[in-house]
N, C-alpha and C positions, 0 to 999 in steps of 0.2 A: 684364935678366933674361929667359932664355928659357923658355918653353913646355913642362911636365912633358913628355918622352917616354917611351912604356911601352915597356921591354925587349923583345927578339924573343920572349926566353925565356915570362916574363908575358902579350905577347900571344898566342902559340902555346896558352898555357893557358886562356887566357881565351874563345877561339873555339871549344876543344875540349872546353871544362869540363861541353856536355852535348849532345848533337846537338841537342834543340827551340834551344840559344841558337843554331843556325844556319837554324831554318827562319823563312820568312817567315811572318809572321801579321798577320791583318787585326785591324783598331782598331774597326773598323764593328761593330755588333750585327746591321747585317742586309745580307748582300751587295749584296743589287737593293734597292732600294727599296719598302718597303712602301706594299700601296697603299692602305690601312688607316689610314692615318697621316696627314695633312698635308706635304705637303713645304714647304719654307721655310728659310732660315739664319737662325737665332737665337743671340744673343749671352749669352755665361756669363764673368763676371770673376770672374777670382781678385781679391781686397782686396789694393789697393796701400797700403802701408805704406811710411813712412820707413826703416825696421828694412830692408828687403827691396832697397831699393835703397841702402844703405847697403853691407848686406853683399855687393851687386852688384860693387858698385863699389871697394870694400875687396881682396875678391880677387882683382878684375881685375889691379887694381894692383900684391898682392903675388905673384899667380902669372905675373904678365907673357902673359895672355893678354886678347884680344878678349872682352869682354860677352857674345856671338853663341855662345860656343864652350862657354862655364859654361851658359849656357841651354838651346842644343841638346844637354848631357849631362843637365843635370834632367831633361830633357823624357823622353830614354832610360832613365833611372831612374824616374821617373814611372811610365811606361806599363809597365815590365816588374815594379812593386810592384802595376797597378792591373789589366793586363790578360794578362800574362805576359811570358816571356822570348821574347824572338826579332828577327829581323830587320825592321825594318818600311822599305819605302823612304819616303824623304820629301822632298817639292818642299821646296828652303831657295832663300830670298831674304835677303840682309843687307845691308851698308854694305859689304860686300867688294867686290861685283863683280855679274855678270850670274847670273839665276834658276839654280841647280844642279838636274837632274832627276832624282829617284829616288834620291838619297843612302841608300844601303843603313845605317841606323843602328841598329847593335848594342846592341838594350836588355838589359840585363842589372840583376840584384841583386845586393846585398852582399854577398853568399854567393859568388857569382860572379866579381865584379870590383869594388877597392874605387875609390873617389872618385880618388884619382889614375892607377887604370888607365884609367877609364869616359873622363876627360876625355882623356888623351893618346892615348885612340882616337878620338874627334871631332875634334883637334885634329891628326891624320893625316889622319883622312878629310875636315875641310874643305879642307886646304891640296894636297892632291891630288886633288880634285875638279876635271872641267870640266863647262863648260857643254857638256848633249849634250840630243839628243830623244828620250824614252825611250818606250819601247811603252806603250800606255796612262796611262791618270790614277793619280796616286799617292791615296791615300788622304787623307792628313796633309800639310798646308804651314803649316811652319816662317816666318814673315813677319815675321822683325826690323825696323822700321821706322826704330830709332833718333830722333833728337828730331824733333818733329813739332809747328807751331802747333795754336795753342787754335781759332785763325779761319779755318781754311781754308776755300776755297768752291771751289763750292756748299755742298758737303755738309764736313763736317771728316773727314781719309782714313780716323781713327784710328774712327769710326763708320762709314766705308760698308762697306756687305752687301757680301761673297766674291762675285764672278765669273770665279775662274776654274774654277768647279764640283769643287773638291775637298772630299770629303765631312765633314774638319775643319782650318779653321784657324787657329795658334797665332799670336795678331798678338799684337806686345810693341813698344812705344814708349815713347817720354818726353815729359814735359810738364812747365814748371817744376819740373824737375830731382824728379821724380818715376816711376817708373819704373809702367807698369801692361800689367797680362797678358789678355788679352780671348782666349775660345775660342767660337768661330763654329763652328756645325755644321749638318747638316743635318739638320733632324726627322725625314727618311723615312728615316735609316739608323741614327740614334743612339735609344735611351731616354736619356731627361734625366738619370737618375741615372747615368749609364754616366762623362758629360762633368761632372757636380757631383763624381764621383769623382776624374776627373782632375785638375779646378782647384783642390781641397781639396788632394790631394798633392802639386802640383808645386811649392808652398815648402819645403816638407819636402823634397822631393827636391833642392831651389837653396839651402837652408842645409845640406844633406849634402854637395855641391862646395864651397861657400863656406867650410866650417870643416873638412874635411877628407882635401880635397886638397891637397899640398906640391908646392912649386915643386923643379924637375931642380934637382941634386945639381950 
């Protein structure tokens, strides 16, 4: 089974459905860091649920696509129900291959673009990605980890603090065949409630691909 692809037609419409879905927009609450605030990376889980990696892995299997590719389209639905529409670049790291820099991903709403457009644009823009060095820090990294032990040392990965200083990032691993979503941010650029907002959406945004995305025709 291959991989929804979204028509030329569909995606022409979908880029042009409103000029903001083509500007970039920041995810941060505060450009520089405030110095008001504590700086620090702190950790926010979405509730890993059987249900959630169920449905992961349900429609992995029936849309014939990569885990990494259903993810990184919630993630794009996510942020464009929570913080708007528009272009956000994003460091992705997954089981594909080497770190991508600044993956230009197109968040959009249902209004916009449904569940099988949103995914067959990630799923272009992963497979035509390379690794490059892109001007500055991205905001957001995207950090698939894939299965990962309970014992690692020193530290276990799926617990250690962000060092690559981006201001949020989205780690998702497995553990005893459990699937869980950790969002790491930075205190001096987020309000807490900014990132409680994301991780409360972004199942809702992974059971909207999961049940309503269709496998290409």
């Amino acid at each position: 089974m291959v991989a929804p692809q979204l028509p030329v037609s569909a995606n022409e419409a979908f880029k042009s459905v409103t000029q903001c879905a083509l500007a970039t927009i920041h995810v941060v609450d505060y450009d520089t860091p405030d110095a008001t605030r504590p700086a620090g990376m702190v950790r926010l889980s979405t509730p890993d649920t059987e249900e959630l990696t169920a449905e992961l892995d349900g429609a992995s299997e029936y849309l014939g696509v990569p885990s990494d590719e259903l993810l990184l389209a919630a993630l794009a639905r996510t942020i464009a129900k929570t913080l708007g529409d528009g272009v956000v670049p994003v460091d992705v790291a997954s089981e594909r291959g080497s770190l991508l820099d600044a993956v230009p991903l197109l968040c959009a709403t249902a209004q916009q673009a449904d569940a099988t457009e949103l995914l067959g644009g990630v799923h272009r823009l992963l497979t035509s990605a390379t690794e490059r060095i892109a001007d500055g820090m991205s905001e957001v990294y995207f950090n698939y980890l894939g299965e990962v032990p309970e014992d690692s040392v020193p530290v276990p990965v799926q617990k250690a603090p962000p060092g690559l200083g981006h201001a949020l990032e989205l780690r998702i691993y497995r553990t005893e065949d459990r699937v869980h979503v950790d969002w790491w941010y930075d205190t001096s650029h987020f309000e807490p409630y900014t990132v409680e907002e994301l991780a409360e959406q972004f199942p809702l945004a992974l059971f909207e691909m999961t049940t309503d995305a269709l496998p290409a025709a």
